[in-house]
C-alpha positions as CSV (number, residue, x, y, z in Angstrom):
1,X,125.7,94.1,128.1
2,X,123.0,95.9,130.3
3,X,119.2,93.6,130.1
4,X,116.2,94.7,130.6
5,X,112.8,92.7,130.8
6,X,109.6,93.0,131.6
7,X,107.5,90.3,132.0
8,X,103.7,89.4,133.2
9,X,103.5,90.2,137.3
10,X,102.4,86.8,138.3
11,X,106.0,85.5,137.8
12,X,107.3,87.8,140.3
13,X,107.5,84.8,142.8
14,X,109.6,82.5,140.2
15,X,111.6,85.1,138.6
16,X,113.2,86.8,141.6
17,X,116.8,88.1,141.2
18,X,118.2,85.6,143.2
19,X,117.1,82.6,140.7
20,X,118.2,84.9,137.5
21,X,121.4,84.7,139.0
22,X,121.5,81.1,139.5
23,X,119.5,80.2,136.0
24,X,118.8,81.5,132.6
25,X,115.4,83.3,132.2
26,X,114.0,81.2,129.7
27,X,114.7,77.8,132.2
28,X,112.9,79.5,134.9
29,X,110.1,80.0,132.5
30,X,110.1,76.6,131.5
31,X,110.8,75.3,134.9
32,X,106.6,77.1,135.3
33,X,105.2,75.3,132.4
34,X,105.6,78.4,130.5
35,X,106.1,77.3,126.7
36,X,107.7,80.3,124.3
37,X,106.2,79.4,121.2
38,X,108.6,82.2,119.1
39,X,110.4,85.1,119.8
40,X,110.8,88.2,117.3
41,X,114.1,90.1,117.6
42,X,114.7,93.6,116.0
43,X,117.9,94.8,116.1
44,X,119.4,98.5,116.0
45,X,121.6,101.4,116.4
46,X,121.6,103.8,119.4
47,X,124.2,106.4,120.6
48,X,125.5,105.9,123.6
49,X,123.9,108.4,126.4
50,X,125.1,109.5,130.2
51,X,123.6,106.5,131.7
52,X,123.9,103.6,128.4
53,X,127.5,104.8,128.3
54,X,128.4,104.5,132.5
55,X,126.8,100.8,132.6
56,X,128.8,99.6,128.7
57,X,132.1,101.4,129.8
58,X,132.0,103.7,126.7
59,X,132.2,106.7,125.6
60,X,128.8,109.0,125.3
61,X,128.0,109.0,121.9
62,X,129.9,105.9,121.0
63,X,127.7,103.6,118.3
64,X,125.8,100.6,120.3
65,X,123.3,98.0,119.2
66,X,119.4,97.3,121.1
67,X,118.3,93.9,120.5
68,X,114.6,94.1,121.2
69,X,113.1,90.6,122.0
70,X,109.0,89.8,122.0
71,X,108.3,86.4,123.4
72,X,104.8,85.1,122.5
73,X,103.4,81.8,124.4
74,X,99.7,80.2,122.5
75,X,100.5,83.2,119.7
76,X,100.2,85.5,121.8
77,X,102.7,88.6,122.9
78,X,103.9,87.4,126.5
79,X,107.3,88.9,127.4
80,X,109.4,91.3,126.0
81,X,113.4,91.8,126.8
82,X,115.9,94.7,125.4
83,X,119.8,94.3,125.5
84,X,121.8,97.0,125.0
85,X,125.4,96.3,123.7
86,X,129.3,97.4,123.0
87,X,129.4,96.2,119.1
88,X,133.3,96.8,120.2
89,X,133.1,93.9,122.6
90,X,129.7,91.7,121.0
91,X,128.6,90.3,118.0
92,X,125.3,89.0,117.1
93,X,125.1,85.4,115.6
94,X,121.6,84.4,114.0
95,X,121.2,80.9,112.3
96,X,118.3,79.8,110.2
97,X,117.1,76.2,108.9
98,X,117.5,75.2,105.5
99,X,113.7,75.2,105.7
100,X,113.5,79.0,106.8
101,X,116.2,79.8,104.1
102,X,114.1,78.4,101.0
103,X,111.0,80.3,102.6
104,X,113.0,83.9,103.5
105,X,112.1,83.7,107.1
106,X,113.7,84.0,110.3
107,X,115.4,87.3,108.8
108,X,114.3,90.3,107.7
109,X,115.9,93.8,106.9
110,X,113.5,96.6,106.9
111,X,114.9,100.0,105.6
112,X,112.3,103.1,106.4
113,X,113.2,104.4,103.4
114,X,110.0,106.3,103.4
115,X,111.3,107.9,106.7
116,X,114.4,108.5,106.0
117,X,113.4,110.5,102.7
118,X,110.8,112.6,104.8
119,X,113.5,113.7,107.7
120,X,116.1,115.0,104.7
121,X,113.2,117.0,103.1
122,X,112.3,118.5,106.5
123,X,115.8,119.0,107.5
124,X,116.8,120.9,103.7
125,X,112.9,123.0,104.4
C-alpha cells in the first residue's frame, strides 16, 4: 500500500515522520484538538505505471485500486489522503449503520455513463 497525504502546513510540527511511525495519523490529529467531523472516500481503478508498479511489487499495467479520502473538520474540507493498492493482496471493507442503510447513505456508486458514451462516440468518429 503506498499513502499519500496532504494536509494544512501548520501541522508540520505534530505530524513529522517520526510520530507517523510511532502513531496513526488520525490520533496525532486528535492528540491537537483536531476533530474530523466526516471523511468522503471515492474509490477506483488505475493501471499500474513505472513508479505505482516499483513501490506495489507489480507488474506495470497490472489493475490497482485509489482510495481518495477528504477529511472535513466544522464542515469544512481539511485534509485529503490517497492510497494506492494491490487488489491482489487488499480488500476494502465498508460498514454502514442500520440508520444509514434505511436512508441510502454512507455508499454511493456513480457510473459516468454520460462519459463513457461520449469517449465510444469519439473513439468510433
Amino acid at each position: 500500500m503506498v499513502s499519500e497525504g496532504w494536509l494544512p502546513s501548520e501541522l508540520a510540527g505534530s505530524l513529522t515522520e517520526p510520530a507517523l511511525r510511532r502513531e496513526p495519523l488520525y490520533e496525532l490529529l486528535s492528540d491537537v484538538g483536531i476533530v474530523v467531523d466526516r471523511m468522503r472516500h471515492e474509490i477506483k481503478a488505475e493501471i499500474a505505471g513505472p513508479r505505482s508498479a516499483r513501490l506495489l511489487d507489480t507488474a506495470i499495467g497490472a489493475a490497482l485500486l485509489r482510495i481518495n479520502c477528504l477529511g472535513f473538520v466544522v464542515d469544512a474540507p481539511h485534509h485529503h489522503l490517497s492510497i494506492l493498492l494491490s487488489p491482489s493482496r487488499s480488500r476494502v471493507l465498508l460498514s454502514q449503520t442500520a440508520d444509514e442503510l434505511e436512508m441510502a447513505d454512507g455508499l454511493t456508486i456513480a457510473h459516468d455513463v454520460a462519459r463513457c458514451a461520449n469517449e465510444g462516440a469519439r473513439r468510433r468518429g
